[in-house]
MDAnalysis code that builds the backbone (N, CA, C; Angstrom):
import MDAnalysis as mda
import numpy as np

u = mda.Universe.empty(438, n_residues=146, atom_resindex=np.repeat(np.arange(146), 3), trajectory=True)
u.add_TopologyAttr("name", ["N", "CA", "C"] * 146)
u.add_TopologyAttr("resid", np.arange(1, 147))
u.add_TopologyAttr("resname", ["UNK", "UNK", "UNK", "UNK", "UNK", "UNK", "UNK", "UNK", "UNK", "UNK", "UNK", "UNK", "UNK", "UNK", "UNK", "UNK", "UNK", "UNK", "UNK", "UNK", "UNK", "UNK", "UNK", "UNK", "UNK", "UNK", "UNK", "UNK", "UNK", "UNK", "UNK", "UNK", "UNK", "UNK", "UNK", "UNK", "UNK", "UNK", "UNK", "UNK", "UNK", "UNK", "UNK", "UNK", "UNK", "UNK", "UNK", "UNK", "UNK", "UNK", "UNK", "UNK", "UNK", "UNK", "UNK", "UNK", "UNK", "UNK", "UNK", "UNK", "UNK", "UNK", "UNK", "UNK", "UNK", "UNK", "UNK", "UNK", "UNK", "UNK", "UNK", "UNK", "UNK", "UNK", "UNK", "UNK", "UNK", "UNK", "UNK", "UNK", "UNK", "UNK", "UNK", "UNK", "UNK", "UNK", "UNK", "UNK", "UNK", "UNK", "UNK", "UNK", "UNK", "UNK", "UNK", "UNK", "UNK", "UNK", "UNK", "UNK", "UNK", "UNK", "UNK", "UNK", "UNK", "UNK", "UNK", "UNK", "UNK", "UNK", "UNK", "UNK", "UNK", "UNK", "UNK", "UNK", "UNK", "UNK", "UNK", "UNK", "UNK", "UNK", "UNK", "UNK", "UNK", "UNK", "UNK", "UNK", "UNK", "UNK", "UNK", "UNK", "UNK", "UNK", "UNK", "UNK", "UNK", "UNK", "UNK", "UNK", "UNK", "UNK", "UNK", "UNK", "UNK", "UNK"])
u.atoms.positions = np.array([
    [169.532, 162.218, 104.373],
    [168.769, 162.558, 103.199],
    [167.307, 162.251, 103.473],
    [166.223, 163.331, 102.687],
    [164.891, 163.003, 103.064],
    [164.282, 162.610, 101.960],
    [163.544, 161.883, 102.273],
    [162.960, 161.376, 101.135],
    [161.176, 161.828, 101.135],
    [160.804, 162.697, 100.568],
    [159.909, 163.213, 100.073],
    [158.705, 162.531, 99.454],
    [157.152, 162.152, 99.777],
    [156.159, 161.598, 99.291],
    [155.383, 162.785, 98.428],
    [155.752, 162.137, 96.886],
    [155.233, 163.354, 96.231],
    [154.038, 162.867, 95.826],
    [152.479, 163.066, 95.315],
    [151.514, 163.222, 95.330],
    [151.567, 162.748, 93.858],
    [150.531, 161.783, 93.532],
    [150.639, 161.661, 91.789],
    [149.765, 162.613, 91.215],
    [149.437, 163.659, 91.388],
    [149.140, 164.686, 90.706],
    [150.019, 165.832, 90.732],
    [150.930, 166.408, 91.530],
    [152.010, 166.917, 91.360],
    [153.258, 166.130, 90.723],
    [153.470, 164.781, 90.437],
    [154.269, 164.395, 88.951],
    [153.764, 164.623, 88.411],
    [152.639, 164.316, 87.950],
    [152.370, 164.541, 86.511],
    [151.817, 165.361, 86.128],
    [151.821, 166.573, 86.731],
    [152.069, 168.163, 86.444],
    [153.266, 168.787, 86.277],
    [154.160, 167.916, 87.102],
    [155.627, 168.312, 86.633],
    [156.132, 168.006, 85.334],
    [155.788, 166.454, 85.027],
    [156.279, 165.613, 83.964],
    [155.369, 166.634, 82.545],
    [153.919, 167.287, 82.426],
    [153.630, 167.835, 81.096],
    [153.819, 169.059, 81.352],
    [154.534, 169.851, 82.521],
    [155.273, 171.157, 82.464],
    [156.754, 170.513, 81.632],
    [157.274, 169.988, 81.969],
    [158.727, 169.722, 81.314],
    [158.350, 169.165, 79.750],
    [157.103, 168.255, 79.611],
    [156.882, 167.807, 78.111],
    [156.467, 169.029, 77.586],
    [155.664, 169.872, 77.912],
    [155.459, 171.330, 76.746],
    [157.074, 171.910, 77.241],
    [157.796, 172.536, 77.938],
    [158.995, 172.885, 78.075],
    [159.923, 172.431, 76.525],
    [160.022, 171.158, 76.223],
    [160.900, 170.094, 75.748],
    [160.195, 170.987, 74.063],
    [158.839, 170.830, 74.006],
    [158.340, 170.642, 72.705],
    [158.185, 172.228, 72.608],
    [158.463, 173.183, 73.266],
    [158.662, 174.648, 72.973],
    [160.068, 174.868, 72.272],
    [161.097, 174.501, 72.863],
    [162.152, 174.270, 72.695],
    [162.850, 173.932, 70.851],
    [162.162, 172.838, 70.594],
    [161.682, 171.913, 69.823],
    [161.613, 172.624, 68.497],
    [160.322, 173.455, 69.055],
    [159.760, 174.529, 67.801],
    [159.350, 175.291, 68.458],
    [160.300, 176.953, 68.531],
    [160.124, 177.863, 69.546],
    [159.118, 178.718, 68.643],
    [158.369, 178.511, 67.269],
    [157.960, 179.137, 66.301],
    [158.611, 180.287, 65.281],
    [158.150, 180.844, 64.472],
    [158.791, 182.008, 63.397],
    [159.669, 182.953, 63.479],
    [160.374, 183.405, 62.871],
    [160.754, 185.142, 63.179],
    [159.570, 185.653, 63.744],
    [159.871, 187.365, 64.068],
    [158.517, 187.591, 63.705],
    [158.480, 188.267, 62.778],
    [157.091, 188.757, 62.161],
    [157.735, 189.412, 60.440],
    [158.175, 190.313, 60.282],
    [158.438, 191.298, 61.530],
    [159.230, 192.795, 61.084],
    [160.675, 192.015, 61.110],
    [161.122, 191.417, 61.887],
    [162.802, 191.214, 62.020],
    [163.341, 190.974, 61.167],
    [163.450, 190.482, 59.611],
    [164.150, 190.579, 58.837],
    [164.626, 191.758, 58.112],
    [163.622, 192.385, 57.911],
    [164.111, 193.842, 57.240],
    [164.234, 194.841, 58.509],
    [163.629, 194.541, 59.481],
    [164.714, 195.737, 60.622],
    [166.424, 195.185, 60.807],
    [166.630, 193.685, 61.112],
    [167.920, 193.471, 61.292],
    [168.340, 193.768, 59.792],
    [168.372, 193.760, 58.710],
    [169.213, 194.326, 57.476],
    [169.027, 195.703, 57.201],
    [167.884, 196.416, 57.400],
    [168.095, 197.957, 56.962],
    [169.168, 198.582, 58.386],
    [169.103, 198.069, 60.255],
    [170.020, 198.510, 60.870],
    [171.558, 198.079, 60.434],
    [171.795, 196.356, 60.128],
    [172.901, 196.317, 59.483],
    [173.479, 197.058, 58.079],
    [172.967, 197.151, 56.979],
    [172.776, 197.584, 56.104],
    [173.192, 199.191, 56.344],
    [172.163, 200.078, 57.181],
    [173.021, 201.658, 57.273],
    [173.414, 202.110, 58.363],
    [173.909, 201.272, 58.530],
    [175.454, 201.251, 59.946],
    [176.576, 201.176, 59.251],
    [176.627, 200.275, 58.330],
    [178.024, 200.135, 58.098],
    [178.401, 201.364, 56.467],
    [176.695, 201.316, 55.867],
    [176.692, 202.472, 54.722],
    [176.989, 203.886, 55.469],
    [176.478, 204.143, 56.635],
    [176.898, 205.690, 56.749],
    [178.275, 205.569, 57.373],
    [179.337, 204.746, 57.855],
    [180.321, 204.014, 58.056],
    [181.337, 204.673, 57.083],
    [180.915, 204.185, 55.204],
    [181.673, 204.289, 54.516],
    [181.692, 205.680, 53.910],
    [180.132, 206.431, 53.984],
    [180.004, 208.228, 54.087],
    [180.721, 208.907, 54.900],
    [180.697, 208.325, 56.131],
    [181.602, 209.150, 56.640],
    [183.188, 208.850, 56.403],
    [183.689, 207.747, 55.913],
    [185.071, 207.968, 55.228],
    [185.592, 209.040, 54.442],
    [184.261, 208.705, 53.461],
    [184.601, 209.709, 52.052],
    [184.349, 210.794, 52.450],
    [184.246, 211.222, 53.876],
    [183.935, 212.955, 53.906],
    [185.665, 213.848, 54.275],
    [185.507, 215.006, 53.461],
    [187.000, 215.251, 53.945],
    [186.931, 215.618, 55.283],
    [188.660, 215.750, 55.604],
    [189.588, 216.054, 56.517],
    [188.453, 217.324, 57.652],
    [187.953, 218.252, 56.732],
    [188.124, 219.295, 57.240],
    [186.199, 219.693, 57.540],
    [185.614, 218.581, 57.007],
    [184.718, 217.887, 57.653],
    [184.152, 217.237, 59.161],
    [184.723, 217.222, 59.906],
    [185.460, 216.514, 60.920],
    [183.642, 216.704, 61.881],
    [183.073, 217.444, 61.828],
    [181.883, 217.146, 62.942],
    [180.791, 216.115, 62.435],
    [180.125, 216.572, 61.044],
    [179.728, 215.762, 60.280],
    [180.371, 214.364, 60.368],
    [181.120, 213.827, 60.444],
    [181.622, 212.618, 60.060],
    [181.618, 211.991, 61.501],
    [181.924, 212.793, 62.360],
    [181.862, 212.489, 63.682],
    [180.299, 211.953, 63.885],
    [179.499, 212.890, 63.324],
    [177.622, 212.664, 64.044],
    [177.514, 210.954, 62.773],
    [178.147, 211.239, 61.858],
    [177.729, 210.009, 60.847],
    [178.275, 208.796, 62.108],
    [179.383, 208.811, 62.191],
    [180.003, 207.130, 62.721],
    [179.288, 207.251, 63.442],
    [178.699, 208.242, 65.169],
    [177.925, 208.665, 66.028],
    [176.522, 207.665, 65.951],
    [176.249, 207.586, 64.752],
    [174.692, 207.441, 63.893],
    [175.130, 206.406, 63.564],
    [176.200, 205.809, 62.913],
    [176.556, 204.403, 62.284],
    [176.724, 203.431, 64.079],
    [177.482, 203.989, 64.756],
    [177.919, 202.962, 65.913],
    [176.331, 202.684, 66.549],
    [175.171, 203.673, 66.526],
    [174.362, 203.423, 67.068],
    [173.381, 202.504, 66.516],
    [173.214, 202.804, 65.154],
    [172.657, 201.651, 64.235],
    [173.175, 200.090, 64.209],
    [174.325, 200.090, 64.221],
    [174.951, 198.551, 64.477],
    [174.834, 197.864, 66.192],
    [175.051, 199.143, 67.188],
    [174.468, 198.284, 68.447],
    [173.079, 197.972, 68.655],
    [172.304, 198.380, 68.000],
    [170.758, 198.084, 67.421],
    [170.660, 197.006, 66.824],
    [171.312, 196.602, 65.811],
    [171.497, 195.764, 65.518],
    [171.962, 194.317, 65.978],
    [172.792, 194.293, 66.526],
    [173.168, 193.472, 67.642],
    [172.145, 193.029, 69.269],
    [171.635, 194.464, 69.633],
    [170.196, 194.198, 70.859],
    [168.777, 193.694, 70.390],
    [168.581, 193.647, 68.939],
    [167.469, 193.219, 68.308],
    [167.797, 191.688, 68.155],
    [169.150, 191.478, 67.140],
    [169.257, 190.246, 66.893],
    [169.462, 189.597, 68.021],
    [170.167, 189.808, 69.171],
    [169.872, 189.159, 70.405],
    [169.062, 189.141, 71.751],
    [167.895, 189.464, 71.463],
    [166.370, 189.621, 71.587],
    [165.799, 188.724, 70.811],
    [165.942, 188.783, 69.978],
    [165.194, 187.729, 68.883],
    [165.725, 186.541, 68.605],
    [166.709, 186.202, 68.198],
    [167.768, 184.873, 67.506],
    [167.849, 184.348, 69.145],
    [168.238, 184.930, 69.798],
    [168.893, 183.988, 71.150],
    [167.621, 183.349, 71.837],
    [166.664, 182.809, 71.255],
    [166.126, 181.601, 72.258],
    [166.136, 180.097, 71.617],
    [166.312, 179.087, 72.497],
    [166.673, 177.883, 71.877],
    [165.786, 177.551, 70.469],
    [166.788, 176.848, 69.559],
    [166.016, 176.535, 68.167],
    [165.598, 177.347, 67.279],
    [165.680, 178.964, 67.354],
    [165.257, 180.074, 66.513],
    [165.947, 180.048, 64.971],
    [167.278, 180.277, 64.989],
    [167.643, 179.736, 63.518],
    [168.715, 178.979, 63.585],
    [168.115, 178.253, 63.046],
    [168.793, 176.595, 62.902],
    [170.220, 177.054, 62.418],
    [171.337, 176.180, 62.289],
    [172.563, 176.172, 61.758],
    [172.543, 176.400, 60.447],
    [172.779, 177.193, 59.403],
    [173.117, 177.665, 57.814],
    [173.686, 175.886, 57.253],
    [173.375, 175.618, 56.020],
    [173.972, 174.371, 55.466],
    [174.895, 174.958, 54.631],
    [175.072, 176.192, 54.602],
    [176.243, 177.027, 53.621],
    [176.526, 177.860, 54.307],
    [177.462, 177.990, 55.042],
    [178.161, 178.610, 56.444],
    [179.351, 179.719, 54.826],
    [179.206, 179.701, 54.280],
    [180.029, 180.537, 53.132],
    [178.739, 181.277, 52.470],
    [177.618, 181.330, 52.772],
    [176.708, 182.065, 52.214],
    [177.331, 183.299, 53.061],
    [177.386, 183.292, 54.516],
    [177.607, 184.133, 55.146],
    [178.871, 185.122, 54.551],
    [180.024, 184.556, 53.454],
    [181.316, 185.331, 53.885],
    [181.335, 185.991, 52.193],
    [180.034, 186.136, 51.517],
    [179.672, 186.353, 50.722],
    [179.950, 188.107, 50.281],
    [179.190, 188.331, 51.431],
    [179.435, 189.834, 51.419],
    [180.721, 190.401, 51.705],
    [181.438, 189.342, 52.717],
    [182.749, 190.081, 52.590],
    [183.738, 190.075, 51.663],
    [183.613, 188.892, 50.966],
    [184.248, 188.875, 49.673],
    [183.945, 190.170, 48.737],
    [182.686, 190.606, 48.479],
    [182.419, 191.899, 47.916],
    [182.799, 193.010, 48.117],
    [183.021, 193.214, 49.666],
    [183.777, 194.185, 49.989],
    [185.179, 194.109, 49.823],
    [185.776, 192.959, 50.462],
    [187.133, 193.085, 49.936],
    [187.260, 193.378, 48.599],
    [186.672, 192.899, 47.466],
    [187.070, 193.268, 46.364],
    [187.066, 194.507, 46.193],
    [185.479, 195.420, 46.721],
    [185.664, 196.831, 46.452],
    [186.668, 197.734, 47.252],
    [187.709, 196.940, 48.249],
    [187.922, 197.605, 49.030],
    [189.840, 197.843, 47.892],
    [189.890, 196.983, 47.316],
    [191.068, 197.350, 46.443],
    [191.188, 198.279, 45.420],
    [189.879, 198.713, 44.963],
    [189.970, 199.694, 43.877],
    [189.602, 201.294, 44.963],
    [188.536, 200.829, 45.889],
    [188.182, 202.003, 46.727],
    [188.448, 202.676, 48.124],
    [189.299, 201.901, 48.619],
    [189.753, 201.636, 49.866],
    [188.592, 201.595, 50.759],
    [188.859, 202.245, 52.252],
    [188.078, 201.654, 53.392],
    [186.342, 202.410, 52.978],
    [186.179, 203.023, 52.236],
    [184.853, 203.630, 52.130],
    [184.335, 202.526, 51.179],
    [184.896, 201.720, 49.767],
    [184.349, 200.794, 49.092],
    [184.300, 199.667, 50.075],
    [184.480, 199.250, 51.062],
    [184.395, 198.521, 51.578],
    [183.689, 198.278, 52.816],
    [182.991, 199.361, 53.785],
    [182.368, 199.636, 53.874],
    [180.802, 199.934, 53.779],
    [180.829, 200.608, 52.188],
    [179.664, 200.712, 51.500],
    [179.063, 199.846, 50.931],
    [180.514, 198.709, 50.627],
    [179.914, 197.652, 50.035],
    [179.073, 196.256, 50.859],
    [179.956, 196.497, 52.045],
    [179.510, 195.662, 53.360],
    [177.965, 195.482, 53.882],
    [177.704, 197.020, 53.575],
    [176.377, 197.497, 54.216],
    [175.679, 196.785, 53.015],
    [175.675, 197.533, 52.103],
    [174.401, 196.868, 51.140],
    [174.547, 195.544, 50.641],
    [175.759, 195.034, 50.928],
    [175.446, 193.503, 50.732],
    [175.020, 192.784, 51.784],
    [175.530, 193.212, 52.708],
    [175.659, 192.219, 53.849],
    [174.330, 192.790, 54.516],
    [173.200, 193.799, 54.393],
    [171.976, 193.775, 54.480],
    [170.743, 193.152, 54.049],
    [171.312, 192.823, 52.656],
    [170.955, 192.303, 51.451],
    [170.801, 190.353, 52.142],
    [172.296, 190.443, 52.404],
    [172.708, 188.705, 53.054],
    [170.909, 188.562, 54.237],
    [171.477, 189.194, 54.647],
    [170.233, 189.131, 56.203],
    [169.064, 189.391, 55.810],
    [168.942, 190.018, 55.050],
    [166.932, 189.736, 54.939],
    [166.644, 188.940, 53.839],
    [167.789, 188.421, 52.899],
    [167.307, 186.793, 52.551],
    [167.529, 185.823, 53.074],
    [168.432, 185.533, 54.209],
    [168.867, 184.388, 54.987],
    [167.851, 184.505, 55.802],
    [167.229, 185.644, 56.721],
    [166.180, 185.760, 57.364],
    [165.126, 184.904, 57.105],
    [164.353, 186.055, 55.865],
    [163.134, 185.866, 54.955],
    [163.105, 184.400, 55.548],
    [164.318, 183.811, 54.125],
    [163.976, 182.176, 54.331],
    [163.850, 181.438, 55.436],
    [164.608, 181.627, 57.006],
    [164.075, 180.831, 57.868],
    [162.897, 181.006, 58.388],
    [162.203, 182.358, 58.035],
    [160.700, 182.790, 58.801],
    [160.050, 181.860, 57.884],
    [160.016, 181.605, 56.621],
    [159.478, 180.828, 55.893],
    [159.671, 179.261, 56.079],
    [160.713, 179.181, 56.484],
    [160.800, 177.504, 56.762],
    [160.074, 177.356, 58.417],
    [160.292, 178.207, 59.345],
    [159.760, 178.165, 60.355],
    [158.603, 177.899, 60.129],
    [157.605, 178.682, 59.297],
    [156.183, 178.983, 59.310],
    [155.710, 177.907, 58.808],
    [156.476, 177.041, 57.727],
    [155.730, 175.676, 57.233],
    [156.389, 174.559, 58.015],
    [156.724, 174.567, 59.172],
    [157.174, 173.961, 59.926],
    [155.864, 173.094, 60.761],
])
């Protein structure tokens, strides 16, 4: 094994590269301000043209095809934004109401008994769009007075 004479100006260039590292980390800063209402209007009419294209008839069949076409593409948008954005350390903290989240699905299930898979669906989208750009909103806001 070698043992290496490191220079005290290369530690302690290492040591306040790793202390800003640590304190980035720490507080990686805000959303930024478009991402709340882009991640809920892509969640939001992904899963709404989702439930349009249910309710379209049988004999419908291309239309409904370009809708899901248009819905599958809106929700993988959804998913490459939010993980672009959310996935760096410390971005949004853990929910203290982890049932805020199952909010919307409760809504849908309910609509999904009187309306089947299109109330449920439709209902998904506009709630569960609704969920995300106030759960958002608020952490860009807690971030920012951070």
């Amino acid at each position: 094994m070698t043992v290496r004479d490191i220079a005290p100006e290369g530690a302690l260039a290492s040591l306040r590269t790793a202390a800003r590292a640590r304190a980035a980390a720490r507080h990686p800063g805000p959303l930024p301000p478009w991402y709340p209402a882009t991640a809920a209007a892509l969640f939001g009419a992904g899963f709404v043209l989702l439930g349009v294209a249910v309710l379209l008839p049988e004999r419908l069949w291309l239309p409904a095809a370009t809708l899901q076409l248009a819905a599958a593409l809106l929700l993988v948008g959804h998913v490459a934004v939010g993980r672009r954005v959310e996935h760096r350390p410390g971005i949004v903290p853990a929910v203290p109401f982890p049932a805020v989240h199952l909010l919307p699905l409760l809504a849908a299930g309910a609509f999904a008994l009187p309306f089947g898979w299109a109330g449920f669906l439709l209902t998904l989208g506009v709630t569960g769009g609704l969920a995300h750009v106030l759960l958002l909103r608020r952490e860009r806001a807690r971030a920012v007075a951070a």
